[in-house]
Every structure is written in C-alpha cells, then in structure tokens.
C-alpha positions in Angstrom: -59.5 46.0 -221.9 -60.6 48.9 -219.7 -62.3 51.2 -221.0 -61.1 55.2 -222.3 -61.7 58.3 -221.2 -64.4 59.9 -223.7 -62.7 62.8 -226.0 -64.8 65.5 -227.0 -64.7 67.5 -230.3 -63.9 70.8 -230.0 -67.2 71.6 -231.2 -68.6 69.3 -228.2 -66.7 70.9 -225.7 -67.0 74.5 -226.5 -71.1 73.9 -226.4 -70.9 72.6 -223.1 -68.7 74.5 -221.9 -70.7 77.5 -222.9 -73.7 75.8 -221.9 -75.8 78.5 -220.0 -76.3 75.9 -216.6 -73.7 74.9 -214.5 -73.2 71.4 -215.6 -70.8 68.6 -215.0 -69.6 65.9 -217.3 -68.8 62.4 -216.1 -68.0 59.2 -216.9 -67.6 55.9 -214.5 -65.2 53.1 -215.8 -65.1 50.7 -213.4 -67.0 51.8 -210.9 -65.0 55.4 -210.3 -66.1 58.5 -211.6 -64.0 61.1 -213.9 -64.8 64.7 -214.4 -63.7 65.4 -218.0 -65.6 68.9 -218.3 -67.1 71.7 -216.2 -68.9 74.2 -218.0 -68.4 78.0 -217.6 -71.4 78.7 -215.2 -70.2 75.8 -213.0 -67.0 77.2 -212.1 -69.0 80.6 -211.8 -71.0 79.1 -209.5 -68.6 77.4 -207.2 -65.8 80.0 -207.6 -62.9 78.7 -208.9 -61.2 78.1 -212.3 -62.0 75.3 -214.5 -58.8 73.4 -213.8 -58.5 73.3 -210.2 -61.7 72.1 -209.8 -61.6 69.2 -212.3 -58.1 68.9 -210.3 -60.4 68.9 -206.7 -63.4 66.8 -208.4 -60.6 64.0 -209.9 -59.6 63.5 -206.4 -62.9 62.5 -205.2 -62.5 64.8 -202.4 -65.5 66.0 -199.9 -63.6 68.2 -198.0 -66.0 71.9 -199.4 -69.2 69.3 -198.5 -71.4 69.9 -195.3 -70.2 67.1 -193.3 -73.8 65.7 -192.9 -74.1 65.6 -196.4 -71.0 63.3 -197.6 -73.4 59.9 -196.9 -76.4 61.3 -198.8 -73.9 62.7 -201.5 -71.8 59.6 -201.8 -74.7 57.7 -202.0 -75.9 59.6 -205.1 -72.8 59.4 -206.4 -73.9 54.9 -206.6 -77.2 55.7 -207.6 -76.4 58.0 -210.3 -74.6 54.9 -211.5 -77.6 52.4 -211.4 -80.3 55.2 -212.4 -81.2 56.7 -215.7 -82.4 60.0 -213.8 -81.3 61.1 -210.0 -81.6 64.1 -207.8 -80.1 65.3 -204.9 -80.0 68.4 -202.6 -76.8 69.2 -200.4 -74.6 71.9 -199.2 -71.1 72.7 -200.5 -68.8 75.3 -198.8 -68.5 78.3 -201.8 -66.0 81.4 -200.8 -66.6 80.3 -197.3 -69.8 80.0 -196.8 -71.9 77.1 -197.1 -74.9 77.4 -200.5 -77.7 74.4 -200.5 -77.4 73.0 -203.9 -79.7 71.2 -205.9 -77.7 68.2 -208.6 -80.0 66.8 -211.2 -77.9 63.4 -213.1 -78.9 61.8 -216.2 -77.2 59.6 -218.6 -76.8 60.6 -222.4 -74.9 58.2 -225.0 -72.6 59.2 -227.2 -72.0 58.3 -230.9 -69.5 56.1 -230.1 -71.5 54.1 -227.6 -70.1 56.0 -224.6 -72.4 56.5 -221.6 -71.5 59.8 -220.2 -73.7 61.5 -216.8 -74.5 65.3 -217.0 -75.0 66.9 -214.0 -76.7 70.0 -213.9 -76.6 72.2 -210.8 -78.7 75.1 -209.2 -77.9 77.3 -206.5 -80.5 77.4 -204.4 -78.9 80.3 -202.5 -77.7 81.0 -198.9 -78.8 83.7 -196.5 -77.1 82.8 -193.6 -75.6 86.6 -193.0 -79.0 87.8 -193.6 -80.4 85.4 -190.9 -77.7 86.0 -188.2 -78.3 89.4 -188.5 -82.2 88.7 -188.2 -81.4 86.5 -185.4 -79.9 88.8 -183.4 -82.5 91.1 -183.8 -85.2 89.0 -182.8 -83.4 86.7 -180.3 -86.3 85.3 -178.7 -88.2 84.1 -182.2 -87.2 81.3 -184.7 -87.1 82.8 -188.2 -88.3 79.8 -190.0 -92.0 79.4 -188.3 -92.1 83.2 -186.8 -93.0 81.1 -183.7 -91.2 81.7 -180.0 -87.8 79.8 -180.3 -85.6 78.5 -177.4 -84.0 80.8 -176.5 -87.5 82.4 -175.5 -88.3 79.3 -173.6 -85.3 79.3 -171.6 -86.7 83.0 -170.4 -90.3 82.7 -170.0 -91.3 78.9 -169.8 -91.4 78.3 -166.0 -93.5 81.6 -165.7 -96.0 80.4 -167.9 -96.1 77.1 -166.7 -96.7 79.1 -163.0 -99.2 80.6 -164.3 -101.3 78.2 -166.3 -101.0 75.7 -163.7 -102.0 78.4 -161.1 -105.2 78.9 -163.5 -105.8 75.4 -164.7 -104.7 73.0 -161.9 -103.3 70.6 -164.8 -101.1 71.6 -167.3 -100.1 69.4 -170.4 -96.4 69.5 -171.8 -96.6 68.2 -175.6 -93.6 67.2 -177.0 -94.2 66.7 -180.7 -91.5 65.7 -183.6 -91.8 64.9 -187.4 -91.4 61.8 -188.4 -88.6 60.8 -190.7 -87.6 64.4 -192.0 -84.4 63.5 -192.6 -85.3 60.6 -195.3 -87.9 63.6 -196.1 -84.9 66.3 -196.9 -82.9 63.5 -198.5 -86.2 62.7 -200.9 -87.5 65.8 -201.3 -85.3 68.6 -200.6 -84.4 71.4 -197.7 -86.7 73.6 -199.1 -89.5 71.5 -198.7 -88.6 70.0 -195.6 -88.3 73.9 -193.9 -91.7 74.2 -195.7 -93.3 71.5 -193.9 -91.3 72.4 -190.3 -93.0 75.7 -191.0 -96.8 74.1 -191.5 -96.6 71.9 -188.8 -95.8 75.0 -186.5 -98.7 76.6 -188.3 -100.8 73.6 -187.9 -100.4 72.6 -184.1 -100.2 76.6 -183.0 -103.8 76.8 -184.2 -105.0 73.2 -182.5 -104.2 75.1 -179.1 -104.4 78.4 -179.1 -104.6 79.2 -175.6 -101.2 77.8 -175.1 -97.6 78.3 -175.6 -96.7 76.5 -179.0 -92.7 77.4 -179.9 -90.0 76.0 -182.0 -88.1 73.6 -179.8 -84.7 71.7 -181.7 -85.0 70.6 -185.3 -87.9 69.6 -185.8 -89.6 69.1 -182.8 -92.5 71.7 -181.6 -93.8 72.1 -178.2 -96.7 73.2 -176.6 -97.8 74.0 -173.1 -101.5 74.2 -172.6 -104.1 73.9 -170.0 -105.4 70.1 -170.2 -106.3 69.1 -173.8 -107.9 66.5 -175.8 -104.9 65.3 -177.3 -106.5 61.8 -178.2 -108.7 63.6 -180.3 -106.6 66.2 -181.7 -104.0 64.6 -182.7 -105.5 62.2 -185.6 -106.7 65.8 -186.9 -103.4 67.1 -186.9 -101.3 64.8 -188.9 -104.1 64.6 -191.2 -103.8 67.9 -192.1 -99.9 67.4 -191.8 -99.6 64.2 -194.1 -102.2 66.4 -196.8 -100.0 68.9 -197.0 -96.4 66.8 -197.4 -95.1 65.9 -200.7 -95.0 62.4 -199.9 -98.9 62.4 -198.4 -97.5 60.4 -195.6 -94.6 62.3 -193.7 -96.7 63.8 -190.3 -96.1 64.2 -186.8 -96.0 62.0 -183.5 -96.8 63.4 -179.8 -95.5 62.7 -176.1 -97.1 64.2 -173.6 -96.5 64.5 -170.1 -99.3 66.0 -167.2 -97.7 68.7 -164.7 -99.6 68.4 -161.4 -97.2 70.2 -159.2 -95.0 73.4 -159.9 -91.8 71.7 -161.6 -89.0 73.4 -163.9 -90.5 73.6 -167.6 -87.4 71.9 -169.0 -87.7 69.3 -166.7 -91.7 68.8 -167.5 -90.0 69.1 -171.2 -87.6 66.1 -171.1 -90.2 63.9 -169.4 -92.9 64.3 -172.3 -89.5 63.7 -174.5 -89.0 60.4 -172.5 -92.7 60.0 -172.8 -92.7 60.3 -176.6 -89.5 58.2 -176.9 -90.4 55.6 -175.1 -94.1 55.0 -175.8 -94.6 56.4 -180.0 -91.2 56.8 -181.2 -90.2 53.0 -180.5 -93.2 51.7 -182.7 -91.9 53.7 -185.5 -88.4 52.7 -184.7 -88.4 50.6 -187.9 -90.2 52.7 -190.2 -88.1 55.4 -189.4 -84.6 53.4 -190.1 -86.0 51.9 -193.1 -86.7 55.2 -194.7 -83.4 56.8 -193.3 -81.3 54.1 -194.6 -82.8 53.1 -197.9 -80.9 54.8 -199.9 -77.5 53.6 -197.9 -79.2 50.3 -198.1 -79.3 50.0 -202.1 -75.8 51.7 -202.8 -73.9 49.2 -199.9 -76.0 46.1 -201.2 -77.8 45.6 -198.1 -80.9 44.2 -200.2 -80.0 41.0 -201.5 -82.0 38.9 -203.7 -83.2 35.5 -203.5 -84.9 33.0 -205.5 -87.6 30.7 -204.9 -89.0 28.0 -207.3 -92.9 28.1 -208.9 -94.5 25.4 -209.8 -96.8 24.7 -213.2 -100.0 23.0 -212.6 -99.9 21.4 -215.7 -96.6 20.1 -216.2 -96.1 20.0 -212.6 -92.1 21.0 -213.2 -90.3 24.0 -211.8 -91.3 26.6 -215.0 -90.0 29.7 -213.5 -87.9 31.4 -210.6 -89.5 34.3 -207.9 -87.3 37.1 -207.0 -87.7 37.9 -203.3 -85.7 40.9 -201.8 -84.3 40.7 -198.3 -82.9 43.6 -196.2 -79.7 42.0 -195.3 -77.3 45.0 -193.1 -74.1 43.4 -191.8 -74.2 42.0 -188.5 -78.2 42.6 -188.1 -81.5 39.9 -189.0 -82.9 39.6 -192.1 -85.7 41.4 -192.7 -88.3 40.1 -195.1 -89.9 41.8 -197.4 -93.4 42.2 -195.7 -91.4 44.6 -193.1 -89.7 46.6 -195.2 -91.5 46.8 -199.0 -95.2 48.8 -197.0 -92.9 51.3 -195.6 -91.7 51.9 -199.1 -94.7 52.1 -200.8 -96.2 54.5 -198.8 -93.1 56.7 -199.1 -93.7 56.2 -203.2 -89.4 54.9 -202.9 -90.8 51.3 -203.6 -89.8 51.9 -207.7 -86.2 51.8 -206.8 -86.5 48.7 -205.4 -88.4 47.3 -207.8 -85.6 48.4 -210.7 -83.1 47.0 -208.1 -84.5 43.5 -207.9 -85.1 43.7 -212.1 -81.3 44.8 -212.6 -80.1 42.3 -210.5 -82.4 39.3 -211.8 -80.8 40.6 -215.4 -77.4 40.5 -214.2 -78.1 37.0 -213.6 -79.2 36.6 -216.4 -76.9 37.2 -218.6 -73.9 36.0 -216.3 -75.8 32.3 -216.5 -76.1 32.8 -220.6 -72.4 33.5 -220.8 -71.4 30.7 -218.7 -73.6 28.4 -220.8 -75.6 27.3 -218.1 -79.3 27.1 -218.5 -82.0 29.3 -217.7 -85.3 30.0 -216.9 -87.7 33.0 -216.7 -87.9 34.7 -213.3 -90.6 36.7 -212.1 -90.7 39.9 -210.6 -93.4 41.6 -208.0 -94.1 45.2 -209.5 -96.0 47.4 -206.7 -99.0 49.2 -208.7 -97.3 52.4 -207.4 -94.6 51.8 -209.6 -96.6 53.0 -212.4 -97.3 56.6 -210.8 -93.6 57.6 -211.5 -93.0 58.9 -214.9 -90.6 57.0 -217.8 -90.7 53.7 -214.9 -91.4 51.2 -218.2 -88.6 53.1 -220.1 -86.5 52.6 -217.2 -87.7 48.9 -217.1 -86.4 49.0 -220.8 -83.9 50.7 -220.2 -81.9 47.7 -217.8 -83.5 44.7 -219.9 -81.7 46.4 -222.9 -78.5 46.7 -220.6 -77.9 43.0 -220.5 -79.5 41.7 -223.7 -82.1 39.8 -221.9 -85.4 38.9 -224.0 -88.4 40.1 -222.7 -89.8 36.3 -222.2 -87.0 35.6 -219.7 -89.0 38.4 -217.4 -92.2 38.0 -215.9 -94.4 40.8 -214.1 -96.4 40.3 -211.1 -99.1 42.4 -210.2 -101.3 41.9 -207.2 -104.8 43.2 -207.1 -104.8 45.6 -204.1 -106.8 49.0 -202.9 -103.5 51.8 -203.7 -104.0 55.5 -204.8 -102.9 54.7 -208.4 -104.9 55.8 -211.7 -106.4 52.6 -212.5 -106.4 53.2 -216.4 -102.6 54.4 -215.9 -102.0 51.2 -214.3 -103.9 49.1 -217.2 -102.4 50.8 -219.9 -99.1 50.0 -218.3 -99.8 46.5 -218.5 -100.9 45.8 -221.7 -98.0 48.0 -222.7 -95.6 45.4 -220.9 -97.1 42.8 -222.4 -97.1 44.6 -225.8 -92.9 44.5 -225.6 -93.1 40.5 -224.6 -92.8 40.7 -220.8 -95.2 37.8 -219.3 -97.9 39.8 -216.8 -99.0 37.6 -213.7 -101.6 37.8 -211.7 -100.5 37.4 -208.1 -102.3 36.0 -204.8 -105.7 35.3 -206.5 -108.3 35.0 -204.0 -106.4 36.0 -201.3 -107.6 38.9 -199.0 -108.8 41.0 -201.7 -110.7 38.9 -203.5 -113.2 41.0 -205.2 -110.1 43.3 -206.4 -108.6 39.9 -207.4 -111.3 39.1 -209.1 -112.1 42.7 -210.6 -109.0 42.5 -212.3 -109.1 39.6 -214.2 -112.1 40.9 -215.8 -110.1 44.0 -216.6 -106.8 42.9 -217.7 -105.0 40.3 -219.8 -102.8 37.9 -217.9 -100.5 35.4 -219.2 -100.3 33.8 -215.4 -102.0 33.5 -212.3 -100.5 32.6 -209.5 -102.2 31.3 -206.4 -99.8 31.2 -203.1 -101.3 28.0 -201.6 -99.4 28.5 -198.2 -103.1 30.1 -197.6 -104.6 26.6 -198.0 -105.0 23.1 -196.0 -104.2 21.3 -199.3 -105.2 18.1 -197.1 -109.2 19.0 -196.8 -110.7 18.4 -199.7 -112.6 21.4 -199.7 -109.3 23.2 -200.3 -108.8 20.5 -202.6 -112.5 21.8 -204.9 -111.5 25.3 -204.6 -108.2 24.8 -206.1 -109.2 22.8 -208.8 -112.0 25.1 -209.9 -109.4 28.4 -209.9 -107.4 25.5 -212.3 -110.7 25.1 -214.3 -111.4 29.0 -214.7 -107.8 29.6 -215.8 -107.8 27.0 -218.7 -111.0 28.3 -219.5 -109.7 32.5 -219.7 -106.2 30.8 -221.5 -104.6 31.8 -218.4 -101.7 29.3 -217.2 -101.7 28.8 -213.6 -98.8 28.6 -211.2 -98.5 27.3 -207.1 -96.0 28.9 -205.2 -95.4 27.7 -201.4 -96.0 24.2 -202.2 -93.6 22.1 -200.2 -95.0 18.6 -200.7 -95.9 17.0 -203.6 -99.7 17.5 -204.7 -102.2 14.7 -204.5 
C-alpha cells in the first residue's frame, strides 16, 4: 500500500506557514518528492504566490535554476533523501534575475510516524546590476580580487612583456589554477569559493611583486615576471593557500612557460596553459574527478559494495563479512578503494561514504532477515576523520534504527593511523560505539604503523583485531612465529583475532 500524503492540522500549517524563514515542506514516497507547504517568507522570497509555486515545485521543474546548477541541485535533491542533514548553495532565477541561494534539509518525524524534510532557505543576495555598473566603470579591473582583469591584458600584456624581456632577457609566463573549485563551491559554498579566488590573487600578487599578476578566466591567475624561483615559491604558496581554505587542502597548481624571444603575450599564455595541462594538471586528473563527481557518484550508485569473507583464528570458519566499496561509473574500470577513499579523507567527504557503505550493509541486512536466509555480522572500515563531523554516531544510529538491525550484526573497524583528529574525541567515540553494542576492530595490526598500532591497543578497548596477512610469507616460519605470537597477545588482552586475505588454508 503506498504510502499518503501527510495532512497537517490547521494549527500545523498556520505555524509554518507563518514561520519567520522561508521554508519548504516535503515528503518522498517512493522515491519522488511532494511539496505540501511553502511558508509565507518563501514565496516572499522567490516572488510568487503560494499556489503556483507548489503548482511549479509539484512538477519537478528546473527551468528558474542556473543551468550549471540542475546536477548539483538534483543531486541534493538524492541526498537529502539518504541524509539526516544536507546543504546546498545554488542560483534560482527570481523576477528575472538570478539570487545565489543557500537550502539547509533536515528530516523531522511526525506523530504519526511520517518522515517529512524541511527545507529552509536564505537569500544570499545578488548584485549583479551593481557589478555591471562597476564593471563598466572600471573595465580594465576584475571586481572580485581588485587585481588587472582580461580585458586589461588584452591592452597592455605584449607591452609589458616588451618591456620586461627588454630589461630581464628572460621572462617567466605562470599560468596558475585552483584546484578542484568546483567540488570546492559544491562543498562549501560561492561565497567561500569567491573568498578563496580572492586570497589566492592576494597570495601570489605578493610572491612576485615586481611582475604583472591579474585575474585571467575563473579561476586561473597569471603572472608575468622577470625569471623567478618558482620551485621554491610555489610549495610556499599553496601552503599558505591550503591554511587558509575551509577544507585545509584545496590550493593551487602552476605551469610555467620561459619567453626567450619577443612573442605575443597570449601566445606565451596558452603555452604555460599547455605546460600546466600537460605536465601538473594530468597527475591530478583523478583527484580532481573524484572530488567533482562524488556527489554524482553516490546519488547514481556508482559506488557499489562488495563483500569479502574474514576468517576466525580459533574456529577457523568464516565468522563475519568485510564491506569493501568500489567506484563503479558505467562503461569505465573499477576503481578500488585505495584510489578513491585518500582523496576523500583529505577533502573531510569520506563520512558520506562511510554512512553509504553502513546503509547499504543494513539494507542487506534486513532484506536477508525477511527472506529467512541467514546471516552474519559484517564489518565496516570507519576513517578516524569520521568522528570530526558533528552528530556522525547519531547518524550511524540513525540508519541501524532504519532497518531494525541489532547492533551485534555491525562491526567497526578502526585502523591506527597519523590523521588530524582529536584523539580523546576519537576514543570517546569508540567506547561510545561499543557502549550501544556495535563490535569495535582493530584493523591492520602491525602493519606500517606499527607503533600507532600498537599505541592504540594500549588506549582502547577492542572486541577484534584483525591482521591482513596478504603482508606476510605465511610459508617462512618466521612469519609463521610472528603470527602466532599476535594470536598469543590477543587471547591474553580477551581480544578475538581475525585473518583477512588468507587464500589457502593455514598450516
């Protein structure tokens, strides 16, 4: 029986309608959203009467969105779905002109049971008469960084490059770009992607001051200077970049090119492009698709999960299931996790796939439990960073309680490893995992951090550790010794201990 529209009281509907935010009310039954109430400041905002544009929003219709914003917006629209809490920034067309908006989702349940989605908006404003009329002006300088634009290029690039070469002999043409800013925009917001165009300008306008630094497309800066120490500079630069980005890690790459001979500066321009794209940009080609497509990644099910068997010591049976993610897009390869789950953490999105793998494992789950099959507890790798991002256990909670599946049934691995995460945050995590049944693993013990490894289990309580022996010659015996004394040291801390990678049977 498919499920009804919610019906609010009048009492509910006149509070949020009256509500002083513009706020949306959804609900999805199966799988499609419908807008059953718009409050007063919504419509205020957007301009137009309540009923025409629950009439526009019931038709699932992007034609008022940017039209670079319907993926990231439709792609909200999934995650809002799978996520307790989202956010999004994007641009919708009001009174004919478009205003960056900023969507905030989070699920509420009724009385009834009902799972509803309020969506509250803010109106982050839109100046673009103001900044045409700026523009025009100050033609010749881009109102963002207060930096030369284009335009002034265009003008007065080959003179200084006539000049400077005339002076210096050697001229270098830097071409450089940030790195992933549109995954940075999509994570983080316009605002703070203009912000960090405009510091980068900042930054890289001081590093050579004796040159030409401008605006060039996007978010791309140039410089023209007399022969630099780029080698040395450039380290120093997306330091300071990467310090000042939201994520710590978002900075800037560099081409450059060496003008010898008097040239045209665009043409000296595109060469330390071609230098850039063919030299630095293709080694980040990966990083950069990963953190472009993540999102469009988890909403199309690109990441698929997989299971592989662990082995008990003791019993020396199959006692649980590993969940391994694979980045699966249609019609490419597989990648495995160890290409796709550093990028992640370093961009502090790896959470989301972490609740991704757990939703699906539940889903699982509780299909196998209704078919009366049997089952076993599967574990699941939790990145330490996972813990940095507020209400993550309730979230955690959150899908277990989704699908009814007892705590036992899941198990937590954690692997020692050197990651900016408050350490006590991170142990009182744990134990509070534990605390609500979840089994907590040890992963990888003695593998390449060992003394972390090691560390830890003097710190934390464990139910499991897990040693991958794909790291060992199981046929030497010294491997052989060192194996059997982890075993010793576990039955000795109460600690059960589990093989995974083992392909032949054990001697």
């Amino acid at each position: 029986m498919a499920e009804a529209l919610y019906q609010f009281t009048d009492q509910e509907r006149a509070l949020y309608e009256k509500t002083p935010l513009p706020l949306l009310v959804m609900q999805v039954i199966d799988g499609e959203y419908h807008a059953l109430l718009a409050s007063d400041e919504y419509c205020k905002m957007v301009g137009s009467d309540r009923e025409s544009m629950l009439e526009y929003l019931s038709h699932h219709s992007f034609v008022r969105v940017y039209p670079a914003d319907v993926v990231r917006l439709a792609t909200f629209s999934a995650s809002a779905v799978k996520y307790p809490q989202c956010h999004l920034t994007y641009r919708l067309s009001i009174k004919g002109e478009y205003h960056t908006l900023f969507a905030h989702s989070k699920w509420i349940k009724t009385e009834d049971g009902t799972i509803l989605l309020l969506v509250t908006y803010f109106d982050l404003g839109n100046d673009q008469s103001q900044q045409t009329k700026k523009q025009s002006e100050s033609p010749n300088m881009d109102l963002l960084t207060g930096m030369p634009n284009v335009s002034y290029f265009s003008k007065f690039g080959d003179d200084f490059l006539r000049k400077l070469l005339k002076r210096a002999g050697q001229v270098d043409v830097i071409y450089f770009d940030i790195s992933s800013l549109h995954s940075y925009n999509d994570h983080f917001g316009f605002l703070q992607g203009n912000q960090l165009i405009k510091k980068c300008g900042e930054i890289i306008r001081a590093s050579f001051q004796e040159g030409l630094t401008l605006r060039y497309v996007d978010n791309s800066i140039l410089t023209i200077t007399a022969p630099s120490q780029l080698k040395k500079l450039l380290p120093e630069i997306q330091k300071k970049v990467a310090d000042f980005s939201a994520d710590k890690v978002t900075t800037v790459r560099a081409g450059v090119y060496q003008v010898k001979e008097m040239e045209p500066a665009t043409s000296a321009v595109d060469k330390a492009y071609q230098v850039y794209n063919t030299s630095v940009k293709k080694r980040f080609e990966i990083q950069d698709y990963l953190m472009g497509h993540f999102e469009e990644a988890l909403s199309q099910n690109w990441l698929k999960v997989y299971y592989q068997p662990i082995f008990n010591l003791y019993s020396k049976k199959i006692c649980n299931f590993e969940a391994v993610s694979r980045w699966q897009e249609p019609g490419k390869p597989a990648l495995k996790a160890s290409r796709f789950i550093p990028v992640l953490e370093r961009s502090g999105l790896v959470y989301q796939l972490d609740l991704h793998v757990l939703d699906h494992v539940c889903q699982l789950l509780n299909q196998r439990r209704a078919d009366n099959l049997p089952t076993v507890p599967v574990s699941i790798t939790l990145s330490p960073s996972d813990f940095n991002i507020d209400g993550f256990i309730d979230q955690v909670l959150g899908i277990t309680q989704k699908y009814q599946i007892p705590h036992n049934m899941i198990q937590f691995d954690l692997m020692a490893q050197p990651v900016a995460v408050d350490q006590q945050r991170l142990k009182d995590a744990a134990a509070n995992l534990r605390k609500q049944g979840f089994r907590i693993c040890l992963d990888r013990y003695g593998g390449e951090n060992n003394d972390l490894s090691t560390e830890t289990l003097l710190e934390y309580n464990f139910d499991y550790l897990k040693v991958d022996v794909r790291s060992f010659n199981t046929n030497r015996q010294r491997a052989k010794i060192i194996l059997a004394s982890v075993i010793n040291m576990s039955r000795l801390l109460k600690i059960v201990p589990v093989v995974k990678g083992l392909r032949t049977r054990p001697c």
